[in-house]
C-alpha positions as CSV (number, residue, x, y, z in Angstrom):
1,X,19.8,-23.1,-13.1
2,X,16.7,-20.7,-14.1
3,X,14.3,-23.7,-13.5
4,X,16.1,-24.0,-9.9
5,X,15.5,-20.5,-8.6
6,X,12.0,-20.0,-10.0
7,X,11.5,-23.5,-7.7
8,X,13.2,-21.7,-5.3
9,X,11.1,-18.3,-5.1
10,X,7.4,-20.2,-6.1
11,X,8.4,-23.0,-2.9
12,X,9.4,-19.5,-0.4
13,X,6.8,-17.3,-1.9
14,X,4.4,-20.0,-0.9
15,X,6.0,-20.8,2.9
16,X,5.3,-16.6,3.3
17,X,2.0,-17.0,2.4
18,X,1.4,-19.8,5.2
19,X,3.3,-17.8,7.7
20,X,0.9,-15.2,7.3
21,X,-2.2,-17.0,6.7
22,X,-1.5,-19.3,10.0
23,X,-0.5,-16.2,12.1
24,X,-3.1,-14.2,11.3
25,X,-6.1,-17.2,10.1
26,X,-9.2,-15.2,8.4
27,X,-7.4,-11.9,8.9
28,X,-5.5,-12.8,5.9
29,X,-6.9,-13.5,2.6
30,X,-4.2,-14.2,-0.3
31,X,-4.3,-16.1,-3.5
32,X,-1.3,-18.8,-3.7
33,X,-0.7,-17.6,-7.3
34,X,0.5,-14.2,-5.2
35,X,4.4,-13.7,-5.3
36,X,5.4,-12.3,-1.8
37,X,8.7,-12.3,-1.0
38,X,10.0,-13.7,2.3
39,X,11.1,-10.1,3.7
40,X,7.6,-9.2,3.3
41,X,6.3,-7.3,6.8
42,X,2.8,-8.0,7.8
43,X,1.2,-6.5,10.7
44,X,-2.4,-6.8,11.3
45,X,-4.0,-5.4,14.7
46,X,-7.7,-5.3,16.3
47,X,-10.2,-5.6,13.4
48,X,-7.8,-5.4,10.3
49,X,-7.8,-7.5,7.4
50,X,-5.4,-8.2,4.2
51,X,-6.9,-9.0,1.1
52,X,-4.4,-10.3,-1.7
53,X,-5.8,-11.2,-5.2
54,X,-4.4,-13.5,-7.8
55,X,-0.8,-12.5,-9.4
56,X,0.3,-9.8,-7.4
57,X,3.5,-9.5,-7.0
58,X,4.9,-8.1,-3.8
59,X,9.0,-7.4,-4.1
60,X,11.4,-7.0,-0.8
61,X,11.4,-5.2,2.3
62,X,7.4,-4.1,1.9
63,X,5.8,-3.2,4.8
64,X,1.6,-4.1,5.1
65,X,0.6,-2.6,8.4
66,X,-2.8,-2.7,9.3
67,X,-4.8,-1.5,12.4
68,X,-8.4,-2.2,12.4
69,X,-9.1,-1.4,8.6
70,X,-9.3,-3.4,5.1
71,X,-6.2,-3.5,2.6
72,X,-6.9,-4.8,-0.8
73,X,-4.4,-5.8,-3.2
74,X,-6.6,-6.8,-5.8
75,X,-5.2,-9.4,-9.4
76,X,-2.0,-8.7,-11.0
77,X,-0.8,-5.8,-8.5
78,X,2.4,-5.0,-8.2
79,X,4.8,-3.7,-5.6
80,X,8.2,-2.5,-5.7
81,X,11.1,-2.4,-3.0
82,X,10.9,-0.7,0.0
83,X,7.4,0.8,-0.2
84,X,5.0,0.4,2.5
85,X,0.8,0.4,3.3
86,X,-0.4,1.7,6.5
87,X,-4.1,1.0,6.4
88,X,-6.5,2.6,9.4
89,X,-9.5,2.5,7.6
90,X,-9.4,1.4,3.6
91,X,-6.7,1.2,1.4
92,X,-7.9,-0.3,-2.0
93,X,-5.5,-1.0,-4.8
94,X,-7.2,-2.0,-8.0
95,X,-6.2,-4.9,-10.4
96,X,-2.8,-3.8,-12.6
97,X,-1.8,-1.1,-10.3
98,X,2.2,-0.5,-10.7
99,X,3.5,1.1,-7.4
100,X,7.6,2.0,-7.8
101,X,10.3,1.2,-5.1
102,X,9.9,3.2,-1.8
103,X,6.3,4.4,-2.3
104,X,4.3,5.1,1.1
105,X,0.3,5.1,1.3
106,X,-1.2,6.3,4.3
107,X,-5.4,6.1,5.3
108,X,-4.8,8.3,8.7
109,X,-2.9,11.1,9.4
110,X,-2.2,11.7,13.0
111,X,-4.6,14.5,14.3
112,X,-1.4,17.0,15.4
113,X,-4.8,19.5,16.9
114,X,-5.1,17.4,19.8
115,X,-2.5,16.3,22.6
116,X,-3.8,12.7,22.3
117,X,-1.0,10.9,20.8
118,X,-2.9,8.0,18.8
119,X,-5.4,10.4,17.9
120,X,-6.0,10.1,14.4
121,X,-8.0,11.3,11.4
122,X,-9.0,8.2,8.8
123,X,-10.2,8.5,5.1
124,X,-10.1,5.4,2.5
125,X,-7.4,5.5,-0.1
126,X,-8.0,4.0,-3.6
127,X,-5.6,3.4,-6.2
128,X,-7.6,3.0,-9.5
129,X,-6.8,0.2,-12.4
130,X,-3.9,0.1,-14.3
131,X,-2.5,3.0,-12.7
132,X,1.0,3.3,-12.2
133,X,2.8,5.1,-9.2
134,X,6.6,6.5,-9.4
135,X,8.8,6.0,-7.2
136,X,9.1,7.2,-3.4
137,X,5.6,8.9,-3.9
138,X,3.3,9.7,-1.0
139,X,-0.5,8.9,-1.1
140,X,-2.0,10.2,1.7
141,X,-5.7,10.2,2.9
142,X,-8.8,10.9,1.0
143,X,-6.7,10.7,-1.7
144,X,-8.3,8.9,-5.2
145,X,-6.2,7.8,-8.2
146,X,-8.1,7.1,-11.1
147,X,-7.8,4.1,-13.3
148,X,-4.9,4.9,-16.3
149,X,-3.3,7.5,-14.7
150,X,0.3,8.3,-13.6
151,X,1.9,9.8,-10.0
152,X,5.3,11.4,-10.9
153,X,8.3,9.8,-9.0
154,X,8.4,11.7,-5.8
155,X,4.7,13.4,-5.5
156,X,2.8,13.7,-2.5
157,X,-0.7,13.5,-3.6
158,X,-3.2,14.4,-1.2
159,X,-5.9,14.7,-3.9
160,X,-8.6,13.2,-6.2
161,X,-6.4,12.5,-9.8
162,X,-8.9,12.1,-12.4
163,X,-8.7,8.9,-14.6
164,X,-6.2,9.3,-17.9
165,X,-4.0,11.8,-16.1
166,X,-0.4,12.5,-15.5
167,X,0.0,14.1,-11.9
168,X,3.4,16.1,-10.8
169,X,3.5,18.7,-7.9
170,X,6.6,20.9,-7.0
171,X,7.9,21.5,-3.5
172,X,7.8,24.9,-2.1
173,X,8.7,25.9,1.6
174,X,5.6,27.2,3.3
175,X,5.4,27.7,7.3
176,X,2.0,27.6,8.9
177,X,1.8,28.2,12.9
178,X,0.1,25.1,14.6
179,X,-2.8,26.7,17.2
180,X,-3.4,23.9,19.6
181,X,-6.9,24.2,20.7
C-alpha cells in the first residue's frame, strides 16, 4: 500500500509539473525530481519567471504568484501548507531553506502615498541557505535572511537577519497618520 501512494504522489507531482511547464513554456523552469503538489497555485504575468531546483518540495494549497519578476526555489527547498510567494521583482530562496505552514513573502508593498492603486514599491527578497522560517511569518521587502538562521513562528521581518541568528519581534499597537501627498 506505501509503494501505491508514493506511485501515486511521484505520477501527480509529475502531471503538476507539465500543467505548469505547458501553460506557462520557458516561464517555468522546474526540475522533475521537484515534489509539487496538485493544489499548487501558479500564476505568472508579463515578464515573470519560476525557477524550481532539484528536491524541493512544495506541500498543499501554496500560492506562487508572480508579476513581471524572478522566483527561485533553489535544491532541496521546502514549503509548508498554506504559505504563499508574491514575487514583483526577486524573491530568491536558497538551497535547504525550511519555510513553516502559512508563511507569506512579499517583494512589493503597495505604495499607500499615492492614489494610484497598482502603484507599488519593489525590493528583492532573499532567504539564505539552510535557513528555516516558523510558521505564519511575514517576509516583506528588502528583507535578507542569512544562511543558518531562524524566523520565530509569527514574525514579521522587514529587516536584514545576519547569518547564525535566531530572530523574534513582539507586537505593539502604534498609530501613525497617513499624509497623502
Amino acid at each position: 500500500m506505501k509503494l501505491l501512494i508514493k506511485i501515486y504522489t511521484r505520477l501527480f507531482s509529475i502531471l503538476t509539473i507539465l500543467k505548469f511547464k505547458l501553460l506557462y513554456g520557458s516561464k517555468f523552469k522546474c526540475s522533475f525530481s521537484a515534489r509539487l503538489c496538485p493544489s499548487l497555485k501558479v500564476t505568472i504575468r508579463k515578464k515573470g519567471k519560476i525557477i524550481i531546483g532539484k528536491k524541493v518540495s512544495l506541500r498543499d494549497y501554496i500560492t506562487l504568484n508572480v508579476t513581471g519578476g524572478t522566483l527561485t526555489l533553489e535544491d532541496q527547498v521546502f514549503i509548508n501548507d498554506f504559505s504563499s510567494l508574491n514575487c514583483r521583482d526577486s524573491i530568491l530562496i536558497k538551497e535547504n531553506a525550511r519555510l513553516g505552514q502559512g508563511v507569506k513573502v512579499y517583494d512589493s508593498d503597495h505604495d499607500y502615498k499615492k492614489d494610484i492603486v497598482d502603484s507599488y514599491l519593489n525590493s528583492p527578497v532573499q532567504i539564505g541557505s539552510y535557513s528555516w522560517i516558523g510558521s505564519d511569518a511575514i517576509i516583506l521587502r528588502g528583507s535578507i535572511v542569512g544562511n543558518n538562521s531562524v524566523v520565530g513562528a509569527g514574525a514579521v521581518v522587514k529587516a536584514n537577519v545576519p547569518d547564525n541568528t535566531l530572530y523574534v519581534n513582539k507586537r505593539t499597537d502604534k498609530y501613525i497618520t497617513i499624509n497623502r501627498s
